[in-house]
C-alpha positions in Angstrom: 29.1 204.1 -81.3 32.9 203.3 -80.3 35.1 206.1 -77.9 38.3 205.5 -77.6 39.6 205.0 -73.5 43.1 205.9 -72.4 44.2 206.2 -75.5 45.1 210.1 -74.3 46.4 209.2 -70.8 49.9 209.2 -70.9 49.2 212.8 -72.7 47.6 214.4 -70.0 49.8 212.8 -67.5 52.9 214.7 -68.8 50.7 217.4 -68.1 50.0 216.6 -65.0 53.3 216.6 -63.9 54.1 219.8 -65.6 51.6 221.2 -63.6 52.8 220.2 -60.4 55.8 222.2 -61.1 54.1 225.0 -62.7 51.9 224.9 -59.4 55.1 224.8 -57.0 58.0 227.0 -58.9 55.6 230.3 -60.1 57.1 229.5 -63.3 54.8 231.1 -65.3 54.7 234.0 -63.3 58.8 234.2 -63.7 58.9 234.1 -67.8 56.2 237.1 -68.0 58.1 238.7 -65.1 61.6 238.3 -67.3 60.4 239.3 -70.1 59.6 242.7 -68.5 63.6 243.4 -68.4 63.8 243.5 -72.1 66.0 246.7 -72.8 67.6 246.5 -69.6 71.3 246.3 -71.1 73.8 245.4 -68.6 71.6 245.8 -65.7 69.7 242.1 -66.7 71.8 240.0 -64.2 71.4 242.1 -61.4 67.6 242.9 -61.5 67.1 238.8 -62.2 69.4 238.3 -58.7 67.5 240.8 -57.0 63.9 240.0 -58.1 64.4 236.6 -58.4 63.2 235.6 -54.9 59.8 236.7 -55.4 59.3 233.6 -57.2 60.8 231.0 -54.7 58.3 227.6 -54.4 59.1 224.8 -52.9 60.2 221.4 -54.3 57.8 218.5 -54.9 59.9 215.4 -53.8 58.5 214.2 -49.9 55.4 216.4 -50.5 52.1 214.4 -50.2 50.0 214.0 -53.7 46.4 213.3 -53.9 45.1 211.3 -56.5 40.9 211.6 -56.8 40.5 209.0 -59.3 42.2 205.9 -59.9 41.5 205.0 -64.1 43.7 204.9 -66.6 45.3 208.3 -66.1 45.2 208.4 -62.0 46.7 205.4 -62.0 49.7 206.8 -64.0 49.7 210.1 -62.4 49.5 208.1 -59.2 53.1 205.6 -60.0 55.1 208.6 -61.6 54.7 210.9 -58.7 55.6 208.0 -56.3 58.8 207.7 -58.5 59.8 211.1 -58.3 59.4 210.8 -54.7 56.1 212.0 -53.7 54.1 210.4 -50.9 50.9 209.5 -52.8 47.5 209.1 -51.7 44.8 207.3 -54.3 41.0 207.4 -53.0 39.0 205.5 -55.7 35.7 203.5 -54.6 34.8 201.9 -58.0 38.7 200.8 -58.2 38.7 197.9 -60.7 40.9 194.7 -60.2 42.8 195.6 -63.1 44.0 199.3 -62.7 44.6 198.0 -58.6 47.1 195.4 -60.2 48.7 198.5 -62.0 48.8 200.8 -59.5 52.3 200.6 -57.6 52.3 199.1 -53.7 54.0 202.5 -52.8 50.5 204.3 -53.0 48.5 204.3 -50.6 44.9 203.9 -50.9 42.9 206.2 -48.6 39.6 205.0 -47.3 37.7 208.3 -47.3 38.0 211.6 -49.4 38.6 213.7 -45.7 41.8 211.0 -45.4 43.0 213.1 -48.8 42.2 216.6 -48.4 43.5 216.5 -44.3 47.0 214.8 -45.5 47.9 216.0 -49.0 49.9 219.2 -49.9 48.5 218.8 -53.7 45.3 217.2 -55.0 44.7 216.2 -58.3 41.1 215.1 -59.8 41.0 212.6 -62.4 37.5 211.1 -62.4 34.2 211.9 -64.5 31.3 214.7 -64.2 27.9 213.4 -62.8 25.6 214.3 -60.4 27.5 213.3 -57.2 31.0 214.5 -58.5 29.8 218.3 -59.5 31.1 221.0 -57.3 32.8 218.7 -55.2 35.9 221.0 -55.0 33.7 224.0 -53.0 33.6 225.7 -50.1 33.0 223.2 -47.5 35.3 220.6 -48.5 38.3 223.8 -49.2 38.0 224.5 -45.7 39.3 220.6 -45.2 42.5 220.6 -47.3 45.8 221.6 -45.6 46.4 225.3 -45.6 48.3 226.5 -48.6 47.1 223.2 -50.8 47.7 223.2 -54.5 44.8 221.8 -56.5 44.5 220.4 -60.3 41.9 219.8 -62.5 42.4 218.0 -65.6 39.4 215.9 -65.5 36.5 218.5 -66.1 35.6 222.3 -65.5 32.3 221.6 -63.7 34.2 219.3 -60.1 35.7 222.8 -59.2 33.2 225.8 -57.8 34.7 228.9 -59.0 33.5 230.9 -56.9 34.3 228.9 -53.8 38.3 228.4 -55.2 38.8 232.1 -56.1 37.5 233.3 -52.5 40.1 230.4 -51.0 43.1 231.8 -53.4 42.4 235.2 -52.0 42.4 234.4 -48.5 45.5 231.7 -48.8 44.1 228.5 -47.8 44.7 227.5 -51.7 47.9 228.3 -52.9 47.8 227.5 -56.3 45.2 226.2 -59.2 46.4 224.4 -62.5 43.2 224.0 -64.6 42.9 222.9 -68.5 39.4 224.0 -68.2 39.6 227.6 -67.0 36.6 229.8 -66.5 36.1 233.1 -67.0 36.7 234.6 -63.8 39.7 232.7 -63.1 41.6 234.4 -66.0 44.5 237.0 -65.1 44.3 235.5 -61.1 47.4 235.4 -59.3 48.2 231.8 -58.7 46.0 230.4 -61.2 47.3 228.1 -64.3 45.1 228.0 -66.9 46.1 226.2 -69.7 43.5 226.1 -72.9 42.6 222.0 -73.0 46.1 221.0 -73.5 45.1 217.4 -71.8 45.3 215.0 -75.5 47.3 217.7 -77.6 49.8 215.1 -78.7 50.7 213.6 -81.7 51.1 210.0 -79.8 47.2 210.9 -78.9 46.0 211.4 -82.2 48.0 208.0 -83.3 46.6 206.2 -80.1 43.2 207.1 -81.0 43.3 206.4 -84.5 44.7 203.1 -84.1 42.3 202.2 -81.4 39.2 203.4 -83.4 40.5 201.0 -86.0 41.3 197.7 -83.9 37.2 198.1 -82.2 36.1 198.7 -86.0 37.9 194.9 -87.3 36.9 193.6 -83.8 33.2 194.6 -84.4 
C-alpha cells in the first residue's frame, strides 16, 4: 500500500492563504451582503459607500502567524506568509532535518505551544489526528490565544472542539474560523468560513498524485 505525501501541499497552501484574507477582510460576508442590492438602480454606489464599513478587517502584513505543524505544507504556509510580511511563529517537536533546512531563517521556532497561542494574532493547524492532537483547539487552551485571534484548520475536523470555538466566537475572544472541515453547528455562524474540503481540489493535485503513485509503483 503506497499514499502519496505532499503531493497536495502547495494546493492547500493557496488555500491557506486565501483564508487568511477571507478571515481578516469579511469577504465573504461582503459578496452575499452585495448581492442584496440587486435592483437597487442608481442608488447601488451610495448604499455600497454607506454600508461598506461594516465590513472593515484589518490587513495581514506585520500581524504575527502561527504555524502548528511544520511538514510539507506548514513549512510552505510558514515561508509564504513570512514573504508577505507576516511575523511567523512554527512550533513543531518531531521537526525533521529536512523540512528545518526548508523552512526559511525568518521563522521563528517557538519552544512551547503557550509561546504560539500568547504571541500570534492567527493560528493555523497543519499536523495529523491522534490521540494527543484531538481537541487540542478547546476551551482551555482558547482562553490562551490573544483576544480577537483568527484560527484555521485545514489539517482535520476532529483538532478543533466545536463546542468550545462556537462559545469563544460568541463571546469575541475568537474573531474568526476558516475550516475545510466544517461541522454542523458551525454552519450559517457569523465569522465562520466553511469551505467544503477544498484543500487538494486542483488539477496540479490530481497530476502530482498521479505521477507520484506512478514513480513508487517502478521504484517498487
Amino acid at each position: 500500500v503506497f499514499n502519496t505525501p505532499g503531493a497536495n501541499a502547495n494546493a492547500v497552501k493557496e488555500l491557506v492563504l486565501c483564508a487568511l484574507f477571507l478571515t481578516s477582510r469579511k469577504i465573504a460576508p461582503a459578496l452575499d451582503w452585495v448581492k442584496t442590492l440587486k435592483g437597487q438602480g442608481d442608488q447601488v454606489e451610495k448604499l455600497i459607500e454607506k454600508g461598506k464599513g461594516q465590513f472593515a478587517g484589518p490587513e495581514i502584513q506585520g500581524k504575527a502567524l502561527g504555524v502548528v505543524g511544520l511538514g510539507a505544507i506548514g513549512i510552505l504556509v510558514a515561508n509564504a506568509a513570512s514573504q508577505l510580511g507576516m511575523e511567523v511563529y512554527g512550533y513543531d517537536p518531531y521537526l525533521s532535518v529536512e523540512h528545518a533546512w526548508r523552512l526559511s531563517s525568518a521563522v521563528h521556532l517557538s519552544p512551547s505551544l503557550d509561546e504560539v497561542y500568547q504571541k500570534c494574532d492567527y493560528i493555523t493547524l497543519h499536523l495529523p489526528q491522534t490521540k494527543d492532537t484531538k481537541g487540542m483547539v478547546n476551551g482551555e487552551s482558547l482562553q490562551k490565544m490573544k483576544d480577537g485571534v483568527r484560527i484555521l484548520n485545514f489539517a482535520r475536523g476532529a483538532l478543533v472542539d466545536t463546542d468550545a470555538l462556537l462559545e469563544a466566537l460568541g463571546q469575541g475572544k475568537v474573531a474568526a474560523y476558516a475550516t475545510d472541515f466544517p461541522a454542523d453547528a458551525m454552519l450559517g455562524v457569523e465569522g465562520v468560513v466553511a469551505l467544503p474540503h477544498l484543500g487538494a481540489s486542483t488539477p496540479e493535485s490530481e497530476d502530482n498524485c498521479a505521477v507520484m503513485a506512478v514513480d513508487q509503483m517502478k521504484d517498487y
